[in-house]
Every structure is written in C-alpha cells, then in structure tokens.
KEGU-928843 format. One record per residue (C-alpha): residue number from 1; residue in one letter; chain; x, y, z. Coordinates in steps of 0.001 Angstrom, whole numbers, plus 500000, padded with zeros to 6 digits. Layout:
# KEGU-928843
NODE  num  residu  chaine      px      py      pz
NODE  NUM       A       A       X       Y       Z
...
***
This chain:
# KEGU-928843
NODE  num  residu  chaine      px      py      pz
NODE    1       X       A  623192  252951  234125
NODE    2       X       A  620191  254931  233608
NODE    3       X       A  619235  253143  230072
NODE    4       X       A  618482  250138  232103
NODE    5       X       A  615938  251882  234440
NODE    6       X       A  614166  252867  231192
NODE    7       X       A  614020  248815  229610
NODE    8       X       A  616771  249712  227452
NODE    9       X       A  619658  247427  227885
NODE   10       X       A  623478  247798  226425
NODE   11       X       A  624521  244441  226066
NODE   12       X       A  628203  243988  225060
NODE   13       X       A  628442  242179  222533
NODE   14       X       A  631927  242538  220850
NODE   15       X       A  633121  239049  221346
NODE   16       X       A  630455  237659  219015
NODE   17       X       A  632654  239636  216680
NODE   18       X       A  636208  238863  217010
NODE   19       X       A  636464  242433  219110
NODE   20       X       A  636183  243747  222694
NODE   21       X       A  633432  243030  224453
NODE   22       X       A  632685  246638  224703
NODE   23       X       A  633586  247679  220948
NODE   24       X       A  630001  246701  220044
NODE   25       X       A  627078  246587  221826
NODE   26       X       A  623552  245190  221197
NODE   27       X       A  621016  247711  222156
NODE   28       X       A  617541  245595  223056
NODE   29       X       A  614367  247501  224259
NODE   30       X       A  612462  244669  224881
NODE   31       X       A  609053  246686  225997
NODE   32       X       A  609015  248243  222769
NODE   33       X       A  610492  245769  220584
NODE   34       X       A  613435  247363  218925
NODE   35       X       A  617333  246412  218896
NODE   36       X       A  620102  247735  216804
NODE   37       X       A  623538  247414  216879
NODE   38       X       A  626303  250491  218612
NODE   39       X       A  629586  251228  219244
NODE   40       X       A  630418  252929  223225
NODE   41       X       A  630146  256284  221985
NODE   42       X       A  626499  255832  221151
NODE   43       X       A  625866  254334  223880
NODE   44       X       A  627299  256717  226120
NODE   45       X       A  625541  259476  224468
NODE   46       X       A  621986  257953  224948
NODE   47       X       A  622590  257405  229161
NODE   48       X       A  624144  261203  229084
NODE   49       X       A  620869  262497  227107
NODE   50       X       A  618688  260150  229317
NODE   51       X       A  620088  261676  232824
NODE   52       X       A  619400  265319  230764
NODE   53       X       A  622889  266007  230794
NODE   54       X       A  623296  266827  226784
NODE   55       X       A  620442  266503  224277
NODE   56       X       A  622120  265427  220678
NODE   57       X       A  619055  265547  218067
NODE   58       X       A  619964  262323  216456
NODE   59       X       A  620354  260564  219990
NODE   60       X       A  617081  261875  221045
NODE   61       X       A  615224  260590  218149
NODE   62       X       A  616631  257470  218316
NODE   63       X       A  615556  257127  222133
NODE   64       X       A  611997  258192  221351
NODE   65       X       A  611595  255078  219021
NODE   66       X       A  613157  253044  221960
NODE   67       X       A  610995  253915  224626
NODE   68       X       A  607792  253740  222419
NODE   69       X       A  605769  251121  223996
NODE   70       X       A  602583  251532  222209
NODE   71       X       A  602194  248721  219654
NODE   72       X       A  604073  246200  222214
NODE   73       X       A  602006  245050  225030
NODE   74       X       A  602571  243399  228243
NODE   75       X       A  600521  239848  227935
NODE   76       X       A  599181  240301  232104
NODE   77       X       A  596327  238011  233287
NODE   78       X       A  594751  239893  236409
NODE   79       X       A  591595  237895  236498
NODE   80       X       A  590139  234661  236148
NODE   81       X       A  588153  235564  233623
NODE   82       X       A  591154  236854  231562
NODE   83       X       A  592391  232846  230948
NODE   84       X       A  591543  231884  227705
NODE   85       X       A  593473  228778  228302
NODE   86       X       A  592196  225993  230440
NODE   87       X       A  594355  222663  231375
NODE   88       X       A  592743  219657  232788
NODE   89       X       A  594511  216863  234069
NODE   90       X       A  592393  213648  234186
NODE   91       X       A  594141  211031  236430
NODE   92       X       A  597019  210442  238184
NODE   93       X       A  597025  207172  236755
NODE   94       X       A  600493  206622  234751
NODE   95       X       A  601718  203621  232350
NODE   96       X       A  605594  205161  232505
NODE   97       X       A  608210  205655  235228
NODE   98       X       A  609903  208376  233519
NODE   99       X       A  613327  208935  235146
NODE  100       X       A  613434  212384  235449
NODE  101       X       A  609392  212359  236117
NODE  102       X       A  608554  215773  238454
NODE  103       X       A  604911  214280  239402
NODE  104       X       A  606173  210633  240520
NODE  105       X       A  605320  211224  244139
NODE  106       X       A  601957  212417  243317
NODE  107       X       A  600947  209082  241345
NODE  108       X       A  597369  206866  242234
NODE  109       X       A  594193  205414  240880
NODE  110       X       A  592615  209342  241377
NODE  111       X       A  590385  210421  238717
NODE  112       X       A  588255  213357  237785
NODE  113       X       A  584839  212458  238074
NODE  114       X       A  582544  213344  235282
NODE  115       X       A  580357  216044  236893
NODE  116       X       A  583436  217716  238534
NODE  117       X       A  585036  217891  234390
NODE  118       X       A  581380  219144  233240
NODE  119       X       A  580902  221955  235908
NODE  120       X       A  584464  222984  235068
NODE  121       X       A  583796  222990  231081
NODE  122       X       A  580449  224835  232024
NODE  123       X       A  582207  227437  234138
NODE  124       X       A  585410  227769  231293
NODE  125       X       A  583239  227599  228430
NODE  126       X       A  580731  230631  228977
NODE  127       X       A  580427  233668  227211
NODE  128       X       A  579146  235197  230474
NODE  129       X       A  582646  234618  232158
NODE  130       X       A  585051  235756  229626
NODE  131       X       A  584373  238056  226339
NODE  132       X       A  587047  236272  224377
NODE  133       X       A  585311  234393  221884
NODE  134       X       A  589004  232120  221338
NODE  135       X       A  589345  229869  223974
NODE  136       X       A  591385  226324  224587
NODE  137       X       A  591034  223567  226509
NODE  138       X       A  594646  221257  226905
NODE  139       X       A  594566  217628  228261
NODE  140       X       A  597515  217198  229922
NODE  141       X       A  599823  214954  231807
NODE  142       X       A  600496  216910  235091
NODE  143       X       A  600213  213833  237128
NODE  144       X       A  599669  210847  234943
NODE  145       X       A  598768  210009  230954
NODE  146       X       A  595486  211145  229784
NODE  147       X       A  594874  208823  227401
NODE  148       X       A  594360  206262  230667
NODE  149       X       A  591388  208223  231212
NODE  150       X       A  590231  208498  227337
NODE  151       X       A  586685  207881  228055
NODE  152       X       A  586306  211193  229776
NODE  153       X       A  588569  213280  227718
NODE  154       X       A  586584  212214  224686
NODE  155       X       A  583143  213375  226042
NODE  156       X       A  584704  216567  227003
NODE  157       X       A  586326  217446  224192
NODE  158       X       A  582851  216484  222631
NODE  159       X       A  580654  218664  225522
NODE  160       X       A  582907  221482  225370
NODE  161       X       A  582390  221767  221517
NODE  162       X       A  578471  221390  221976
NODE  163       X       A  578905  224296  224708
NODE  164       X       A  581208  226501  222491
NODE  165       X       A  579255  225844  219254
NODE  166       X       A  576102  227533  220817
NODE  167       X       A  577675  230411  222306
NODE  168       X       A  579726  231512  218983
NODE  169       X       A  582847  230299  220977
NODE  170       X       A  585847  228937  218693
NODE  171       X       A  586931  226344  220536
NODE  172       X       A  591210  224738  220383
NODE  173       X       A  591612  221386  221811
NODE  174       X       A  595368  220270  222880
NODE  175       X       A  596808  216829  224359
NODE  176       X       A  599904  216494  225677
NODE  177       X       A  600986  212956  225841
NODE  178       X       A  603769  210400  226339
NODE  179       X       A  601997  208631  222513
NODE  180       X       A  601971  204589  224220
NODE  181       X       A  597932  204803  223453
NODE  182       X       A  596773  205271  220608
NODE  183       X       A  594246  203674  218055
NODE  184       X       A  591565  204248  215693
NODE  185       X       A  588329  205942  217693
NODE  186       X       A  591394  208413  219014
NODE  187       X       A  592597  209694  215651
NODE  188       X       A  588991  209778  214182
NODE  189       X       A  588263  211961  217484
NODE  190       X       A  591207  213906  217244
NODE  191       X       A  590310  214735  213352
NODE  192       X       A  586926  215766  213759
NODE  193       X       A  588018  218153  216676
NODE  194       X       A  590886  218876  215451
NODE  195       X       A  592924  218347  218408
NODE  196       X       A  596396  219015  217966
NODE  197       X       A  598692  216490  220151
NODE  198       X       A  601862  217028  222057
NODE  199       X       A  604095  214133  222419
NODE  200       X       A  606726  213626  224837
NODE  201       X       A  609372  211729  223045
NODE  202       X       A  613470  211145  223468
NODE  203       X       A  613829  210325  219824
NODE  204       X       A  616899  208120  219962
NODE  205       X       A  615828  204582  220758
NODE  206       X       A  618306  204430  223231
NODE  207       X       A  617742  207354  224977
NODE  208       X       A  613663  207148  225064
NODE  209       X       A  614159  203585  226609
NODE  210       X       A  616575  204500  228783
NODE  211       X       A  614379  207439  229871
NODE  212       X       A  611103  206471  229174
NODE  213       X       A  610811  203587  227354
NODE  214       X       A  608148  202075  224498
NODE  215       X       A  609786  203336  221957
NODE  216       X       A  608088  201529  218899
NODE  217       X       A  604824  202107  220161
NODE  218       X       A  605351  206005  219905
NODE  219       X       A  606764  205913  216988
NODE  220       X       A  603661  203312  215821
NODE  221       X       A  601683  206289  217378
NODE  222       X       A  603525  209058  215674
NODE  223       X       A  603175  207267  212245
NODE  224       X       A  599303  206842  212839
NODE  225       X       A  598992  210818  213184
NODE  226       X       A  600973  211454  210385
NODE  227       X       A  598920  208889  208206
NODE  228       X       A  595993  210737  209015
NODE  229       X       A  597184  214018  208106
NODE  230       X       A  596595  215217  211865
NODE  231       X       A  599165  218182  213026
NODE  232       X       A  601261  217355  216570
NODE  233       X       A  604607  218312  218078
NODE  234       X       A  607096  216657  219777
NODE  235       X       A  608782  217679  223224
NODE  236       X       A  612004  216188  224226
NODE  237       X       A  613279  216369  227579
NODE  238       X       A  617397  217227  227476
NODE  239       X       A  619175  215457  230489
NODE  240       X       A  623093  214767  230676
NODE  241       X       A  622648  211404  228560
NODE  242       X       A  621318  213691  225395
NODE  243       X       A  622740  216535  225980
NODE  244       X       A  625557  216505  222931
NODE  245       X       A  622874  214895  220719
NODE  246       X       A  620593  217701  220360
NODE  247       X       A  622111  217976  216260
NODE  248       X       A  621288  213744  215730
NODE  249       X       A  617714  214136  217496
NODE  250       X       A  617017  217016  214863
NODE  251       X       A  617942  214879  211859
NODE  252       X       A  616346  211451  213047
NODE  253       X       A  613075  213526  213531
NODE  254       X       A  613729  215254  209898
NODE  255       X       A  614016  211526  208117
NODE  256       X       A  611998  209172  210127
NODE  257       X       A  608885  211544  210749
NODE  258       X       A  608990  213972  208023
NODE  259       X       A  605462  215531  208629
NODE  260       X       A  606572  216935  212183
NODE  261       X       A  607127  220384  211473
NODE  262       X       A  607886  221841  215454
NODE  263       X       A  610104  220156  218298
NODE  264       X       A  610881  221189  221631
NODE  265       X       A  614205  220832  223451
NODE  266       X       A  613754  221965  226914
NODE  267       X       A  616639  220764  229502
NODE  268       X       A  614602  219093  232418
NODE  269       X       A  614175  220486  235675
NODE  270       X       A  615491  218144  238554
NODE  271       X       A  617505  219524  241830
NODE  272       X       A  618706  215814  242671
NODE  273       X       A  621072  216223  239154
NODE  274       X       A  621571  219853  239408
NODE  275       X       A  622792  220599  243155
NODE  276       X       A  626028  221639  242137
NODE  277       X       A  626603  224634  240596
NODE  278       X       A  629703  223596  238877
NODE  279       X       A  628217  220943  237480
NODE  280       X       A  624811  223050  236150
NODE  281       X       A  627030  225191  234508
NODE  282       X       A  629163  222959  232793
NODE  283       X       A  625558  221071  231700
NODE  284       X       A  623956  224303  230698
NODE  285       X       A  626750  225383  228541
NODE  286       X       A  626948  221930  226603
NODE  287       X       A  622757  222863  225981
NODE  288       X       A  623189  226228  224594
NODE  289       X       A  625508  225508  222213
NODE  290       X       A  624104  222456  221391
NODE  291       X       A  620605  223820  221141
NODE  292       X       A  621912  226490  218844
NODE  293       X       A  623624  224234  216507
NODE  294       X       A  620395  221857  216499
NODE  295       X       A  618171  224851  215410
NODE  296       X       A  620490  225593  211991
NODE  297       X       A  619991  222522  211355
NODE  298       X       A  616204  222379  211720
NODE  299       X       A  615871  225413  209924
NODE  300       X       A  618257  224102  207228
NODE  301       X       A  615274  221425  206537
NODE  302       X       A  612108  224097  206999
NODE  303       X       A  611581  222700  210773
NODE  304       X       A  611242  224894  213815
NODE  305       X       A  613383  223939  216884
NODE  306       X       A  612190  226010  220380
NODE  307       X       A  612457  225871  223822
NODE  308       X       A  611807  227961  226654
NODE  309       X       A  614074  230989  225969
NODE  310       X       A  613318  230816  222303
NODE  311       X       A  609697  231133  223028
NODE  312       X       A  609857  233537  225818
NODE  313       X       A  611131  236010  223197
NODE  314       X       A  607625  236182  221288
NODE  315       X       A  606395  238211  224369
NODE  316       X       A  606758  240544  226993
NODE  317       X       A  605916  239772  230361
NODE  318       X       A  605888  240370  234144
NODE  319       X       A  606049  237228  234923
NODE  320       X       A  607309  233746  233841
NODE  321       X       A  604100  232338  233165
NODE  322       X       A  600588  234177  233605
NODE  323       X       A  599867  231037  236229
NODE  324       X       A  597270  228541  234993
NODE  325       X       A  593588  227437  234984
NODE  326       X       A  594851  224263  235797
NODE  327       X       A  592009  221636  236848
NODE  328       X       A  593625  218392  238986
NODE  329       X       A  592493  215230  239439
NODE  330       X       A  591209  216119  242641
NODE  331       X       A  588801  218599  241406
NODE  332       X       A  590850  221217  242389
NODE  333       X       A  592347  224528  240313
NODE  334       X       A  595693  225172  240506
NODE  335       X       A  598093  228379  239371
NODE  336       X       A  600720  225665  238153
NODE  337       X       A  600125  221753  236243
NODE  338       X       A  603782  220515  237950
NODE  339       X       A  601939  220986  241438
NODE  340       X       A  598207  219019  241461
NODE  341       X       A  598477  216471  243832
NODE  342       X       A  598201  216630  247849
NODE  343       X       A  601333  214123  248207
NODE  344       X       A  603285  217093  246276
NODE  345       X       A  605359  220057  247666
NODE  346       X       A  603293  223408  247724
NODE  347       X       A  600376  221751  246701
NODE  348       X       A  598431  223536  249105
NODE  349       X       A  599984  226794  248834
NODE  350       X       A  599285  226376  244925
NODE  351       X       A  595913  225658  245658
NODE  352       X       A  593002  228666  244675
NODE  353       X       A  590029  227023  243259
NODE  354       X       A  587850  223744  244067
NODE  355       X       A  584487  222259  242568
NODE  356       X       A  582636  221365  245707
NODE  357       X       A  579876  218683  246759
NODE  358       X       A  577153  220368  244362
NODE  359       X       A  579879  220693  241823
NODE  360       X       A  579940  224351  241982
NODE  361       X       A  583017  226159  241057
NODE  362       X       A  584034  228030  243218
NODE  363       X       A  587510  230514  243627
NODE  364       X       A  589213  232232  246355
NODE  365       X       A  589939  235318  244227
NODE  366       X       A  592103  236726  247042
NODE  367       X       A  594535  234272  246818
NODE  368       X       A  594892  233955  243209
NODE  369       X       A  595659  237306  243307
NODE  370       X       A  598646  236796  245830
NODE  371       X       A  599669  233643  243951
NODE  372       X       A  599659  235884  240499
NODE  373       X       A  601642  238497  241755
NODE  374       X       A  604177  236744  243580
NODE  375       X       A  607784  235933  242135
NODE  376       X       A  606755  238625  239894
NODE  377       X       A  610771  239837  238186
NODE  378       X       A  610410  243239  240052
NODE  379       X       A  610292  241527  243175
NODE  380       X       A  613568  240333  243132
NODE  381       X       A  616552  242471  242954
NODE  382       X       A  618933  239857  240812
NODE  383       X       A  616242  240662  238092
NODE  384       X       A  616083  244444  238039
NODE  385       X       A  618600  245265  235680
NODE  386       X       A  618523  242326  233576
NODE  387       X       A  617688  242608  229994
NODE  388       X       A  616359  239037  230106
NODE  389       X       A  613670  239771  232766
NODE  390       X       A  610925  241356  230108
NODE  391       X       A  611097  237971  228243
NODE  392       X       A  611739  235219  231110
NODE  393       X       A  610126  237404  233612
NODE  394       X       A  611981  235561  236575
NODE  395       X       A  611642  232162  236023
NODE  396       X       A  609252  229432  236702
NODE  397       X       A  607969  229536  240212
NODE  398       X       A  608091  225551  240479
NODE  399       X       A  611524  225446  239426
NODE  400       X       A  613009  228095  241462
NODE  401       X       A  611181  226304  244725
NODE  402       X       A  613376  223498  243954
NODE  403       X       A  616531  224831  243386
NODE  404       X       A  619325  226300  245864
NODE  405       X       A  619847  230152  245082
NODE  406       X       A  623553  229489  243362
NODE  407       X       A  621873  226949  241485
NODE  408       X       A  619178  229621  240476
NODE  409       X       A  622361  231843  239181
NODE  410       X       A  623943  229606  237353
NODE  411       X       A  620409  228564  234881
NODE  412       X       A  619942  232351  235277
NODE  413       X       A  623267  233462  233782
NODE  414       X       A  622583  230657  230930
NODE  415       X       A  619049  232055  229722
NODE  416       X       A  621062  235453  229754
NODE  417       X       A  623814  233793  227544
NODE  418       X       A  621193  232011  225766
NODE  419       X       A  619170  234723  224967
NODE  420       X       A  621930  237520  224053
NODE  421       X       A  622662  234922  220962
NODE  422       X       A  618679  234510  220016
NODE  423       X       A  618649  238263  219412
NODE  424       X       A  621232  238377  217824
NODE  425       X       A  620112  235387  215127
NODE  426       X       A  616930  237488  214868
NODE  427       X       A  618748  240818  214180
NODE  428       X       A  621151  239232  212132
NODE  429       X       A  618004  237616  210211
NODE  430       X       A  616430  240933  209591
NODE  431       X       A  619239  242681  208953
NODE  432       X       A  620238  240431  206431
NODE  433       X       A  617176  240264  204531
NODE  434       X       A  616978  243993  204310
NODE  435       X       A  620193  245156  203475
NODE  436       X       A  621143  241908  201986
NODE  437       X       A  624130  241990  204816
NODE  438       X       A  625069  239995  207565
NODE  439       X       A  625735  241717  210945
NODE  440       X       A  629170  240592  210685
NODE  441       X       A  629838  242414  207756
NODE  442       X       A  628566  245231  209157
NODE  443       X       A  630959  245286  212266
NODE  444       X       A  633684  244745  210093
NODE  445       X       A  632502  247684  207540
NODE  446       X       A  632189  250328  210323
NODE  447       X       A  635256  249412  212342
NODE  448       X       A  637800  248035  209888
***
C-alpha cells in the first residue's frame, strides 16, 4: 500500500469494536503526529489519491495534514557533541545476584579511578563541546551498584555542579539503583543536588526476594526518600513469576509508598527463558494485557504506569535508542550501559571511546558513526512497513544480539499489539475530552 511508503499506516482496528477487523481502521501518521479513526472507503480513497489516480478535495486535505511533518521532529544524535545525556557506571562491584541479572558475567573489584571520572566530567561538562546549556549526568548500575562506590559518585556529582555552575550549564543528576544503601550523608547529598533516584524494586516481598532479595532494606530506603520529600521512581523487572501481578504491584505501591508518583514495568530481557517462541508469545500476551489493566488502575489513583512501548510513543525516531555516552568502569565509552565490561559479549565491538594514560578523552568518531547507524529500522526489511518502527525504531540492539530471529518476531508482533491499543487509549482520551464521547460511541454512531 502506498500510504505506508508515505508513514501513514491503516491499522485495522475493527475488533477493538465488536466489528470486522477491516470495518474500522486507525489511521496513525506517526512522523507528523496525527491519528483519526476510518471506515475502508476512506481509506481506499487516500492510497487511490496518493498513487494520483483520483484527487477527492476532502481526501486531499485530509492527507496534507497527515504528511505535515513540520512541528514533529525526528530526535537523531549524529555527533558526540549532540548527547546531552551522560551515564557513568562506577564499579562492577555488586551486593545482589539478581536472577535475571544481564551484567553477571561482567562482575569484579573494577573501579573508575578518580582522574579517569574527572577528565570525563571535564570533557561532558563544557560549553565548548556542546551548545546545550541542559545537560545530565546518570549514575547507573550497568555492571554493579553505585552506591558501592559512593565516595566517588558524591564528588562528582559535587565537581560536575562546580563545572556547570561556572559555565551557565543547568545541570540534572540521576541514580539508578537496586535502594540496599542508603543513609543520611546520601539523602542530604541527593537534596542539595537534587538528584532524582531510580530504584529497581519487585514490590511483592515474595517476588523481590525471590528475585533480588533485601526487601526491608529498600523499602527502609524508599521510606527515607519519601521522608525527605526527595522525588524517585521505581522500575520493576516483569519475569514469568510476576507476570499476572502487574494489577497487585500497582496497588501495593499506591498504599505502602504513596509519594511514588511513576513506575516502570518493563518485561526483562533474557534468551535462556525466552528460546521458544511459543512460549514468548504466550508470556508476552499475559504482559500486555496485564500491563494494560495495571495502568487503569494507576491512573485510577493519579499514578503513571510506563514501560518501553508506552514511552517510545513520546517520540519519533530512527532508531531504538540514540546509543549512549556511556562511561564503564574501565574508563572506557560505550554506545550501550548493558555492554561495559571486557568479560561481556560485543564488548569490544561496542567499544568507541577511552580515557587514556594522561587521562585524555579521546573518540574514534568513525566508529561511533558505524555503531549509530547500524540496526537503524530502515535497515531491516521486517521493519519497513511497520507502523511501530517510527516509535520503537527496531528494537534494542543488545536485545536483538541475544535473541534467535523467531524469537525477535514474536516480541516484535507484541510491541505491534501493544502499541495499536496505546493509541488507541490516547485517541480515545482526546477524543473523549473534546467531544465529550468515547470512541466506542462513535463506531457505534456512524455504523449502527
């Protein structure tokens, strides 16, 4: 169909109404934003005016506003000094054995050294470098907890604000962390930089020590923030042991830590669980519907419930993820946090930047440039006619290294699935609060 070489997609989408799945379609033009409901006729008449066949006024209009791209951006980095994100991984050291842990192999007693974070802050942190004056500097746990390594993320979080502070720079701090340290010279750091923390938490006591494990002290942690008024998230991971409680998680964050305001639900990535494809689809299709239920509820109680495909729809891209600024333990910059150590797969083919003996940075621009534009969704041909691609933008590259290609289908056709219903939430949403309407009702108006 022509409409899809254009980034305008017919999706059918009867079935959501009781109909044929071709009695109603949802028209998404993800490059420019819009998405409206039609019945075949319309939709026929847009691919005949689009291959010039027959030009129908009120067709033609409604294709203009379609294929208007103008106030809806691709978000593209092409150069290092586009990142206005940087994450830093301090150690490799780890206090967890996380079952479904993607870094395990990578583990040891390595440690960024302090001049190797400085000459990275100085290079990230430079007005010279970038002309954004918003930047953001993550602590994460690519490899191991940060908080092991406290010492040196508190003196840079407090060099990089010295550095930003005299180049006009406004400076973000995030942590992402699995919450087992915590105490008071944290929080007082975390409130006077206002870092905003990221913890990695299963929720159910079960289910976190089954996973994970020290449950009370997270929640002891989680308390501590929310005593001190500090902001933080939570990110579950969804395996096959959680996988139907995605409603109970929801209201056990809702009651016990009321000051939580966003949670993540993301299903976890592991090929050892997910070789058959059978099996992934069966899994994915308890998620989505479970996700979906889980986020009426959080909305029912003011709370915002995302994952992946929920968040991919905020932009349009070319590619999963722009890569990363992502400094490793070893001194090292790599295009993706799930692959910093040498003991890892692809670690060397993931591999662009290094801080050497005079900590200098230094970055082999050629290759970043091969690592950005590969697995771009235009490169592969299951992704050319998808309406999903603008948003998900063909995956995550460390994922799809790790699973087999009818694996890769079956997660594929579930974002697809997953997504169709998304837009249709949002349109419904609109819809409804300007014309005071549901979608339904409007199916059933025009057809009945």
């Amino acid at each position: 169909m022509i409409l899809t070489e254009h980034a305008i997609y017919p999706i059918a989408t009867g079935v959501h109404f009781g109909r044929q799945p071709e009695d109603v379609y949802l028209i998404y033009a993800p490059l420019s934003g819009q998405m409206l409901l039609a019945d075949a006729q319309t939709v026929y008449k847009m691919n005949r005016t689009m291959e010039g066949e027959k030009k129908e006024e009120e067709v033609d209009e409604l294709l203009t506003e379609l294929l208007d791209t103008s106030d809806n951006p691709l978000e593209t980095i092409h150069h290092l000094e586009d990142y206005q994100v940087m994450y830093v991984l301090p150690g490799f050291l780890c206090n967890f054995s996380c079952s479904y842990c993607f870094s395990a192999r990578g583990r040891s007693g390595k440690e960024l050294s302090w001049p190797q974070l400085k000459a990275a802050l100085d290079y990230f942190v430079d007005s010279c470098r970038s002309q954004k004056k918003e930047l953001k500097i993550t602590f994460v746990g690519g490899g191991g907890e940060p908080m092991l390594s406290w010492r040196l993320v508190k003196s840079g979080i407090e060099y990089a604000s010295e550095l930003a502070g005299r180049q006009g720079i406004t400076l973000y701090f995030g942590l992402i962390t699995n919450g087992s340290v915590m105490n008071e010279e944290i929080l007082r750091t975390f409130s006077t930089y206002h870092v905003r923390p990221r913890l990695s938490f299963e929720i159910l006591e079960e289910i976190q020590n089954k996973q994970r494990g020290a449950y009370r002290k997270v929640c002891q942690t989680l308390d501590a923030l929310s005593d001190r008024e500090i902001p933080c998230e939570v990110r579950s991971m969804i395996t096959p042991a959680n996988v139907d409680r995605l409603g109970e998680m929801v209201l056990e964050m809702v009651h016990r830590f009321p000051a939580v305001t966003t949670y993540y639900f993301d299903p976890i990535t592991d090929a050892r669980i997910f070789s058959d494809p059978e099996y992934t689809r069966r899994f994915y299709h308890r998620y989505n519907e479970a996700f979906l239920q889980a986020r009426t509820i959080a909305k029912t109680y003011q709370k915002e419930l995302k994952n992946a495909t929920s968040r991919s729809l905020e932009t349009t891209v070319e590619r999963y993820c722009n890569g990363e600024l992502c400094l490793t333990p070893e001194g090292m910059f790599s295009i993706c946090m799930e692959v910093s150590s040498p003991e890892e797969k692809h670690y060397e083919e993931f591999i662009y930047g290094w801080i050497d003996e005079n900590h200098t940075v230094r970055m082999d621009r050629e290759k970043f440039r091969r690592l950005k534009e590969k697995e771009m969704a235009q490169q592969n041909p299951d992704c050319l006619h998808c309406f999903a691609r603008w948003n998900c933008g063909g995956g995550c590259m460390a994922s799809n290294n790790q699973y087999s290609y009818e694996v890769q289908q079956v997660i594929c056709d579930a974002t697809r699935s997953l997504t169709h219903r998304l837009l249709l939430e949002r349109l419904n949403e609109e819809y409804l609060s300007q014309s005071g309407i549901t979608l339904e009702e409007l199916v059933n108006n025009y057809m009945d």
